[in-house]
Phi, psi and omega in degrees: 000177201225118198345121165097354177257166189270178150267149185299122135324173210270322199273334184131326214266114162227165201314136178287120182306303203299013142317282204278347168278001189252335179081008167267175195266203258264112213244179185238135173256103173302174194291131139270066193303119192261103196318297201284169176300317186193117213295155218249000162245045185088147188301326235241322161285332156309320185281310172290320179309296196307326175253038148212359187224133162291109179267141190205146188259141186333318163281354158278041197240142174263162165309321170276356163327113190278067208214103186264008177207124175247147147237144203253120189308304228221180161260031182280141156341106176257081185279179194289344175282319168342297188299309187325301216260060147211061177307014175223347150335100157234038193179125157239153183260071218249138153203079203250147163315289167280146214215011183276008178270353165255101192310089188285328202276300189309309183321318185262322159022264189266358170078082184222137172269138163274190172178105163273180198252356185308349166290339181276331181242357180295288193322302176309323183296312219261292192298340144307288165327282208306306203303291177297336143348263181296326161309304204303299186270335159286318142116054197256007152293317192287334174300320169323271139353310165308290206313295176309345195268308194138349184297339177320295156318309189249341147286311172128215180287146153266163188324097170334118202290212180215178219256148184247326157315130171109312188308133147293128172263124165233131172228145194274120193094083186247065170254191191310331150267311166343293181316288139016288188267340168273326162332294200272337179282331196284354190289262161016312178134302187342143167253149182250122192224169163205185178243114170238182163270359168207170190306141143289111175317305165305338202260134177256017186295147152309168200224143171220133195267320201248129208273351148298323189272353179273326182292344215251319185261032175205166174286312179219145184245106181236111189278106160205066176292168148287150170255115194261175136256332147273061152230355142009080210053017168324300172291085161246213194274339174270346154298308176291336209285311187287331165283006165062142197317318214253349171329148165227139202247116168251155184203090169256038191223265188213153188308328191279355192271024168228138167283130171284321176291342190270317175293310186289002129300306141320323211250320171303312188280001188094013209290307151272168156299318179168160186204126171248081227213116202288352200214143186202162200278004185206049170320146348265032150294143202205099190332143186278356188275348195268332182278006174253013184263135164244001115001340181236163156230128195252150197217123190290032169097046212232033214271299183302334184303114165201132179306305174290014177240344187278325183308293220292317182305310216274308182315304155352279165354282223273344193277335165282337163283309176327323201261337190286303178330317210265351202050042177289139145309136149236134269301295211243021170018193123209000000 
């Protein structure tokens, strides 16, 4: 168990603090299981867990464990040997953007509700997403760069970027960052166009079923699916191919939905244009060709680190577990 926690009771259940600040009676709180050892964002959220949830670690669970909701913290691997030895599972709470760290097929299986954190980050991703945007095509890291070495003096200006009002946007994934992120480029000037997996109704951007032909009508391709098994390399050499030399690849969503080897081929030979990208397929390894571009901008996986995204998460969390207890829908599914 984890520093500061009870022993399970026998039924699962121990007692609810907020009983006694609400004056009802004495109510029950279920068991909550944390796939990770402990959040990972400080004593003050552990603390607010405790004092509405029993908290218990994933290795302390017998097989028979009655324990109907885990949350999950971190990107560790929630597998189907996980799931087994939680036969009353009904909800995991994950809270993280992506959910490919979660066996989902045993999960609808067995009728197990999911919930991610992506409501909580969409704004930071997306505000992200536009920031590597723009260093790609104004060129202000290489500039940067320039500056620092010294060539500014002894070579003259550097080369001229280019203007991002007016670029066709294509973007892959219009959930809650997606959405996000065509917000803030139509500000921008930008036309929108996108890929899901099935049409929005509500949305009045063009729809493209196919992620070539969406590649063939747009300038930047801003990547921000969930990782699938089908988006798997979604982004590959006949997407880049269809976007063409003056093209740009943004990727705020996870490293495997681009062949990563297809790309640092394209971006060598000159093929694209320029890639701005936060995510890689073997994190935190990071092809050696990309760190000699100065075409690319590379980012250690930082899209979502905000103080305020982290708040935003921990609030989530808990309203989501609150709702699954209460037999509430919950906030954020997938």
């Amino acid at each position: 168990m984890l520093k500061g926690e009870t022993p399970l009771p026998q039924n699962g259940h121990r007692r609810n603090s907020m009983a006694a600040i609400t004056g009802e009676a004495e109510a029950e709180a279920p068991g909550v299981v944390f796939v990770h050892g402990s959040p990972p964002f400080g004593l003050p959220f552990k603390d607010r867990l405790l004092s509405r949830f029993q908290l218990i670690h994933t290795s302390e669970l017998a097989e028979s464990s009655h324990v109907k909701v885990m949350l999950c913290m971190d990107h560790t691997p929630v597998t189907s040997q996980t799931l087994h030895k939680l036969p009353s599972l009904e909800c995991i709470v994950a809270s993280s953007a992506g959910v490919d760290h979660i066996d989902l097929p045993t999960c609808r299986l067995r009728g197990i509700a999911v919930s991610n954190g992506s409501q909580a980050f969409s704004e930071d991703v997306a505000d992200y997403a536009v920031a590597l945007l723009m260093d790609v095509l104004r060129k202000i890291s290489a500039g940067d760069r320039y500056l620092r070495s010294g060539l500014w003096p002894a070579k003259g200006d550097y080369p001229l970027g280019w203007k991002l009002g007016g670029k066709r946007v294509g973007i892959v994934g219009l959930g809650n960052i997606g959405s996000e992120v065509a917000k803030r480029l139509v500000a921008f000037g930008c036309g929108i166009a996108y890929n899901s997996r099935k049409k929005r109704p509500s949305v009045s951007f063009p729809y493209y079923a196919d992620v070539c032909d969406l590649a063939a009508n747009s300038d930047i391709l801003v990547i921000c699916c969930a990782l699938t098994s089908e988006t798997h390399h979604i982004i590959n050499k006949d997407v880049m191919t269809a976007l063409g030399k003056e093209g740009v690849i943004i990727n705020v969503g996870r490293g495997s939905l681009i062949n990563e080897k297809e790309l640092v081929q394209f971006l060598v030979e000159g093929q694209i244009r320029g890639a701005g990208l936060d995510v890689f397929e073997n994190e935190p390894i990071v092809p050696r060709e990309l760190l000699e571009l100065d075409n690319v901008v590379l980012s250690p996986h930082n899209a979502v680190v905000t103080p305020e995204a982290f708040e935003a998460m921990q609030e989530l969390a808990i309203a989501n577990l609150e709702a699954f207890f209460s037999n509430k829908p919950l906030l954020s599914p997938i």
